[in-house]
N, C-alpha and C positions, 0 to 999 in steps of 0.2 A: 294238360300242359298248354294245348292249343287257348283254350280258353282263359289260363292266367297270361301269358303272352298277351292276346286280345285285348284282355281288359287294362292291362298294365301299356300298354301301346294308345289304346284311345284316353287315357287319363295324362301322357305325356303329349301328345298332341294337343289339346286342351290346352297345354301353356307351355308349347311354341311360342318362343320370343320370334317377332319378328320387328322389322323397321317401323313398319305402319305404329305396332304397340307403344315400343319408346318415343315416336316421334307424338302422337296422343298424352300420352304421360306427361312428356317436357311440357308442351302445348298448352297442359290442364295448369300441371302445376307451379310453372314458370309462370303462367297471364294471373296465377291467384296472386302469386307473392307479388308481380308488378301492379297487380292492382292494388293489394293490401295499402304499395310502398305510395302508390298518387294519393287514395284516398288519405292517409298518415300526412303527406306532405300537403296537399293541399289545406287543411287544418290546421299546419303550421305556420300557415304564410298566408292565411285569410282569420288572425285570428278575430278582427273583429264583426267579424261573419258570424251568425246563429248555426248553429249543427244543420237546420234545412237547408240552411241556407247554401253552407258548402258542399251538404249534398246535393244539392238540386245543379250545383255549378260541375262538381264532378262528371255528374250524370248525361249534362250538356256535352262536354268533353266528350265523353265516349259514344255519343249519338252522332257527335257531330265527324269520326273517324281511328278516336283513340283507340275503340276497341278492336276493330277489325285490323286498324295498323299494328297493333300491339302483337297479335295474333300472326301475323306478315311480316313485323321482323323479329318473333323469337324463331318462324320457319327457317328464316333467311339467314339468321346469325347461325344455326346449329349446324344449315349446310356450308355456309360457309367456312365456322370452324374445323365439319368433317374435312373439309378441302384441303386448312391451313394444316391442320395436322395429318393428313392422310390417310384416312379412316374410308379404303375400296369398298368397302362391306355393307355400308350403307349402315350400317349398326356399332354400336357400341358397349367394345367388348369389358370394360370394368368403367367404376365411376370416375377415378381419375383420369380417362381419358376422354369421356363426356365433359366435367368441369374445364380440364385445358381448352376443348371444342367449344365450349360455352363463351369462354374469359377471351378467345381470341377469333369471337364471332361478331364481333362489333356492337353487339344488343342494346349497349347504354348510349355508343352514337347514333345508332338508332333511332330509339324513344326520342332521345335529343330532337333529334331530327323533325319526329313524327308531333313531339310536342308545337315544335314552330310552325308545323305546316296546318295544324287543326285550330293554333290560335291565330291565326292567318286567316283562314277560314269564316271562324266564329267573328271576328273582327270585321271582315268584310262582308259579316251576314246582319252585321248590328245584334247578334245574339246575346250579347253579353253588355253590360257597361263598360266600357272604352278602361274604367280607374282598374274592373277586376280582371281585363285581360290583359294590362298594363305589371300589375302583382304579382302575378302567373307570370310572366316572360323575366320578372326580375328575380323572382324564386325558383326556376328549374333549375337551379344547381342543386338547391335542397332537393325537389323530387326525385333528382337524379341519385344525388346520393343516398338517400332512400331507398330508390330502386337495386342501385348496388348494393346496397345491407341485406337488402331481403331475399334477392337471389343466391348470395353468401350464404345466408342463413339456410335458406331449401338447400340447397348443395350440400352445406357440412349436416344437415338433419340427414340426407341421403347417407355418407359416409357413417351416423352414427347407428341406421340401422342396418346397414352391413356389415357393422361389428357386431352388433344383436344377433342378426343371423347366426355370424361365427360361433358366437357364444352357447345358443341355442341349438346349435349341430355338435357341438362337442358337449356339451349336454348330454342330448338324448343319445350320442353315441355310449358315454358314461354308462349310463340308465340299460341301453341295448347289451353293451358287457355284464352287466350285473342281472338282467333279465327279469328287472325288474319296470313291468307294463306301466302303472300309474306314472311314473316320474316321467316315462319316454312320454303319456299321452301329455303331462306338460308342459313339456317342453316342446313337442310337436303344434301344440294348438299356440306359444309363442310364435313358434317359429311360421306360422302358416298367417298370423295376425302383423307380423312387420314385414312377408312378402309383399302381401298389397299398399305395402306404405313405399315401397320402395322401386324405383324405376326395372324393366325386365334385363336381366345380364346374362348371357348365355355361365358363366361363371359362378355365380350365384345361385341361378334356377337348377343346373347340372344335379349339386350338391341335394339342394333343395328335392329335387324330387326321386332322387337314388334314396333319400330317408323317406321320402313319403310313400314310394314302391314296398318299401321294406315294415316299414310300420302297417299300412294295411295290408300286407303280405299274413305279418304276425294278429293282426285285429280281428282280420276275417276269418281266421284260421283258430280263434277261440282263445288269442292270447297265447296261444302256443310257439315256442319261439323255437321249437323242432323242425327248421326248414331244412329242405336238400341245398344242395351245392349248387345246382342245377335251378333253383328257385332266385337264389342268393345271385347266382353271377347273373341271370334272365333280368334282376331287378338293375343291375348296375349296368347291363348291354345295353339297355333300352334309353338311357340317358346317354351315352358316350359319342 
C-alpha cells in the first residue's frame, strides 16, 4: 500500500499547477495569437508589398522591440488584471476568471502603445522607408483589431476544450460503471490529449487526475477493476 500511495503521490506532483505554469502557458500562447494577429494585419495594410517583403518588414518590427514588448505586456496585463479582479493566489482558479484578468489587463493598450514606440524607433533608425512606417501608424487599428480577434479566439478555444474535458470525464466515468476497459482507455487518451491544449486549473487537473489515478490503478492491475475501498478513496485523497 506503501508503494501504490508512492507511486500515486509522485505522478500527482508531476502536474502540480503552479503560477510559474500558467503564467508560461498564457506567455506561449497569448505572443502566438498576437503574433499570428501583426503578421495577418500587417498583409492587410501592405497589400502592395510582395509576401517577402511584408515579411521582412514584420521581422524588422520584432527585432527592433515588438517581441520582447509583447512578451512585457501580456506579463504586465495578466498581473494587472489579477489585481483588478482580485486574484491573492497568484493563480487562476477556472478559465473565466483568467479571460475577465485578461480583458481587463489593458493588453491591446498595450501593444498600442508598444506599436508607437518601436515605430518611433525604426523611424529614427531610418530602418524602414519613412512611406512603410507611415502605413503602419495609419493601420494599427486593424492590427489592433486583429489582435483582439485572436486572443478571443485562444480564450474561447480554451473554453471549448474544457468542455471536452467535461465530456471526456463523463465518458470514461460511463465506461468505468459498465467496467468496460477499451472505452475508458478512449476516452482516457482524449482526455490526456486536450489536457495539454489547455491552460493548468487546479479544477480541471483535480478531476483529471482522480481518473488517471484510477485508470492506471485498474491498468496495472490487469484490467481488473476489483479495487478495495481503500485503493478507491487513496486515489481520490491524493488529488483533494
Amino acid at each position: 500500500m506503501q508503494e501504490l500511495e508512492l507511486n500515486i503521490t509522485q505522478n500527482n506532483e508531476k502536474q502540480l499547477v503552479t503560477e510559474k505554469e500558467q503564467k508560461n502557458f498564457l506567455e506561449t500562447n497569448l505572443g502566438k495569437a498576437i503574433n499570428f494577429a501583426m503578421d495577418a494585419g500587417l498583409r492587410a495594410i501592405l497589400p502592395n508589398y510582395v509576401e517577402d517583403a511584408a515579411i521582412n518588414i514584420k521581422d524588422t518590427l520584432f527585432q527592433e522591440g515588438l517581441s520582447e514588448g509583447i512578451k512585457s505586456v501580456i506579463n504586465s496585463g495578466i498581473e494587472l488584471g489579477k489585481s483588478v479582479i482580485g486574484v491573492f493566489t497568484g493563480k487562476f482558479d477556472n478559465v473565466n476568471q483568467m479571460q475577465t484578468a485578461i480583458q481587463k489587463g489593458g493588453i491591446i493598450d498595450g501593444i498600442s502603445e508598444l506599436i508607437d514606440e518601436t515605430l518611433k524607433k525604426i523611424q529614427q533608425k531610418e530602418i524602414l522607408p519613412l512611406k512603410v512606417v507611415s502605413v503602419i501608424k495609419q493601420g494599427k487599428n486593424i492590427l489592433l483589431d486583429n489582435v483582439t480577434k485572436n486572443i478571443g479566439n485562444a480564450l474561447t478555444e480554451q473554453l471549448e476544450e474544457i468542455e471536452k474535458i467535461n465530456l471526456y470525464s463523463e465518458n470514461w466515468e460511463k465506461y468505468y460503471e459498465n467496467k468496460d476497459f477499451s472505452g475508458m482507455e478512449k476516452e482516457y487518451k482524449k482526455l490526456e490529449k486536450s489536457l495539454n491544449k489547455v491552460i493548468p486549473l487546479e479544477e480541471t487537473i483535480k478531476k483529471a487526475r482522480e481518473i488517471e489515478n484510477i485508470h492506471n490503478l485498474i491498468k496495472n492491475n490487469g484490467n481488473n477493476f476489483e479495487l478495495t475501498q481503500i485503493e478507491k478513496d487513496l486515489a481520490k485523497k491524493l488529488v483533494s
